[in-house]
C-alpha positions in Angstrom: 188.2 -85.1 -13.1 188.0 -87.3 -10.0 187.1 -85.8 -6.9 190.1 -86.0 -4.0 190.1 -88.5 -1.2 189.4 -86.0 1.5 186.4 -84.1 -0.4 184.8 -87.9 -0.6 185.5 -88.4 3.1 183.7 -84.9 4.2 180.9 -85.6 2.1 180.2 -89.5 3.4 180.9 -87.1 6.6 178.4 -84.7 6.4 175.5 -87.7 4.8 176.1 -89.5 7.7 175.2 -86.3 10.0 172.2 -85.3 7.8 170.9 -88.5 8.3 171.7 -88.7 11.9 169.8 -85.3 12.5 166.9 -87.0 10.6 167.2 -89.8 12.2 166.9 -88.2 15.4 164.2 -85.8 14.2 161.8 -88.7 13.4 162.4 -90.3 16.9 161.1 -86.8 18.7 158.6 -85.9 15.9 157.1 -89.7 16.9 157.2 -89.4 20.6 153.8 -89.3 22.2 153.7 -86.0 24.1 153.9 -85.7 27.7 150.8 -85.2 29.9 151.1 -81.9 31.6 150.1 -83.6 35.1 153.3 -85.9 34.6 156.0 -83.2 34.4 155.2 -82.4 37.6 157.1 -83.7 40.8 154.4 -83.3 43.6 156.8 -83.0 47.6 154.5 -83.5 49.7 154.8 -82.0 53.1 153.3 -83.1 56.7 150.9 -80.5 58.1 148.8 -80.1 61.1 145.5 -82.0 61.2 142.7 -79.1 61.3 139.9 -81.5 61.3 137.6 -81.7 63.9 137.6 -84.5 66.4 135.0 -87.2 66.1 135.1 -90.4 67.1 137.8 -91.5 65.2 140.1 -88.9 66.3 142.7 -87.3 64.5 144.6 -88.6 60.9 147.9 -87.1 59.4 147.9 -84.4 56.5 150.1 -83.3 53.8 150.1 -80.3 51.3 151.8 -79.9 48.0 151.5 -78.6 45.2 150.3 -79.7 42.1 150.2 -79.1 38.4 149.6 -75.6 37.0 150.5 -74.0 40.9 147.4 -75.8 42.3 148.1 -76.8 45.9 146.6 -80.4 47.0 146.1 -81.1 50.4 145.7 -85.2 51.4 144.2 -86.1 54.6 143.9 -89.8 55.4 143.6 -92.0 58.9 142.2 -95.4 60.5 138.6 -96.4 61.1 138.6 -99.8 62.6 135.0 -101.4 62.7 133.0 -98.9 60.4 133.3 -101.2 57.5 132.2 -104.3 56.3 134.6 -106.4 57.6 133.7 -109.4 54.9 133.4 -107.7 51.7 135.9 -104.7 52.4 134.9 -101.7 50.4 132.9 -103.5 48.3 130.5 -100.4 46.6 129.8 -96.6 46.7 127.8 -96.8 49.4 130.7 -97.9 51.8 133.0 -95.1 50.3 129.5 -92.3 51.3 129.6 -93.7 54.9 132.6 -94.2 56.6 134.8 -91.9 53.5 135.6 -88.2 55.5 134.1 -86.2 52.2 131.8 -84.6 54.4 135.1 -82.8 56.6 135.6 -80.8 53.6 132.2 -78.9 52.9 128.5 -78.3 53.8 127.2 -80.2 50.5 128.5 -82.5 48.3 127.9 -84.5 45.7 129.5 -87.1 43.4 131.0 -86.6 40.3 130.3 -89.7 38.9 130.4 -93.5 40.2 133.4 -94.6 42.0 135.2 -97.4 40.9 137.8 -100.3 42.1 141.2 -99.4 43.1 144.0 -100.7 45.8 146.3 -99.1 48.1 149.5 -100.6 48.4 147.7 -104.4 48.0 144.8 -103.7 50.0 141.8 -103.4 48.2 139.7 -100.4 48.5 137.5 -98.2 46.1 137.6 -94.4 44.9 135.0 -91.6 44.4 135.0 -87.9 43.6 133.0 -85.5 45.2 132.3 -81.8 44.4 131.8 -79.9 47.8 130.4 -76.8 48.8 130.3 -74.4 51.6 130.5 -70.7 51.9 133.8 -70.1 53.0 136.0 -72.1 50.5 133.8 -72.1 47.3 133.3 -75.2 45.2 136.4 -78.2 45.7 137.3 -81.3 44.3 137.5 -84.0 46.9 138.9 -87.8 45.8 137.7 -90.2 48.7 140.0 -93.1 49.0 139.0 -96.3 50.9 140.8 -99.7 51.7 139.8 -101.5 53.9 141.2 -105.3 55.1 140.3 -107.6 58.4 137.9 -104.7 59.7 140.2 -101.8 59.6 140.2 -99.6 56.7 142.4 -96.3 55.5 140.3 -93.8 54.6 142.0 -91.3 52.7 140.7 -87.5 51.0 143.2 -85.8 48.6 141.0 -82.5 48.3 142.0 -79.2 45.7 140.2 -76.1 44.3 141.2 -77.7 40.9 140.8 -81.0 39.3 142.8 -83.5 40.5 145.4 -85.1 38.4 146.1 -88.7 37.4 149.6 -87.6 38.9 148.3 -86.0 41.9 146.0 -89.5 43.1 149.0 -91.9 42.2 151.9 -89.0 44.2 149.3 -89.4 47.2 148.9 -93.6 46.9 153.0 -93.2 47.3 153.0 -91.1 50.4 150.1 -93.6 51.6 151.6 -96.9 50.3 155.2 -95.7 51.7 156.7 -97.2 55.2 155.9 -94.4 57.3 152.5 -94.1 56.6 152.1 -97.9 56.9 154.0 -97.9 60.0 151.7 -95.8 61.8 148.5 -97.0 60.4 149.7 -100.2 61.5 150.0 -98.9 65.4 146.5 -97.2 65.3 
């Protein structure tokens, strides 16, 4: 006996769903997983400068939070003439001297070797620093420098835990962003 129009139709229905489900069950099973440091959305938020005075006076600073809870404060301002003004930031050594690492404990010490980076065009280089004192324990510091025509943007995003991948390029935003750039520009 031949099967009925309609029972054909339902079935050629419910194969094309089946194979739509798997369809879209192979799509998600092949998706590369998300970083956890990328589902977070860091809003960074304009504090007081706490530093100390020196001779390059005072920066701007921002908290947020960051991945897992962990909150992130970024400190960053303008040293004009500390640099080399022919080869920028051209090696570690530049990112030890004029980098503020040493605002943010008694001793510190590099994780490792910095390495090349750029804020916003301007060529710089980045470090990270483990530092010490007695009242805050052991942080994570990430020196930032850039430096162009003599004037550089020194920069420390500084946390209890490691920094992120997200955290760094949230920060390079807020620092790479008009405002910022508009008042590094006028100091």
């Amino acid at each position: 006996m031949p099967t009925p129009p309609a029972i054909r139709h339902v079935r050629k229905l419910a194969a094309v769903i089946l194979l739509g489900l798997l369809v879209s069950a192979a799509v998600v099973a092949h998706r590369p997983p998300r970083a956890p440091d990328q589902d977070t959305d860091m809003i960074w938020r304009e504090v007081a400068w706490r530093m100390p005075l020196d001779n390059w006076g005072q920066g701007r600073a921002w908290r947020a939070t960051g991945p897992g809870g962990t909150e992130v404060l970024m400190l960053a301002r303008t040293k004009t003439g500390f640099c080399n003004c022919f080869d920028g930031i051209a090696d570690d050594t530049e990112i030890d001297r004029i980098g503020d690492v040493d605002l943010h404990g008694d001793s510190f010490t590099p994780a490792g070797p910095g390495e090349a980076t750029s804020m916003g065009g301007v060529p710089g280089r980045k470090r990270l620093f483990r530092t010490a004192d007695r009242w805050n324990g052991t942080r994570h510091v990430l020196a930032i420098v850039a430096a162009t025509d003599c004037k550089a943007v020194v920069a420390t995003i500084v946390s209890d835990g490691a920094i992120s991948p997200a955290a760094e390029a949230s920060a390079i935003a807020v620092l790479t962003g008009e405002p910022f750039h508009q008042w590094a520009a006028n100091q």
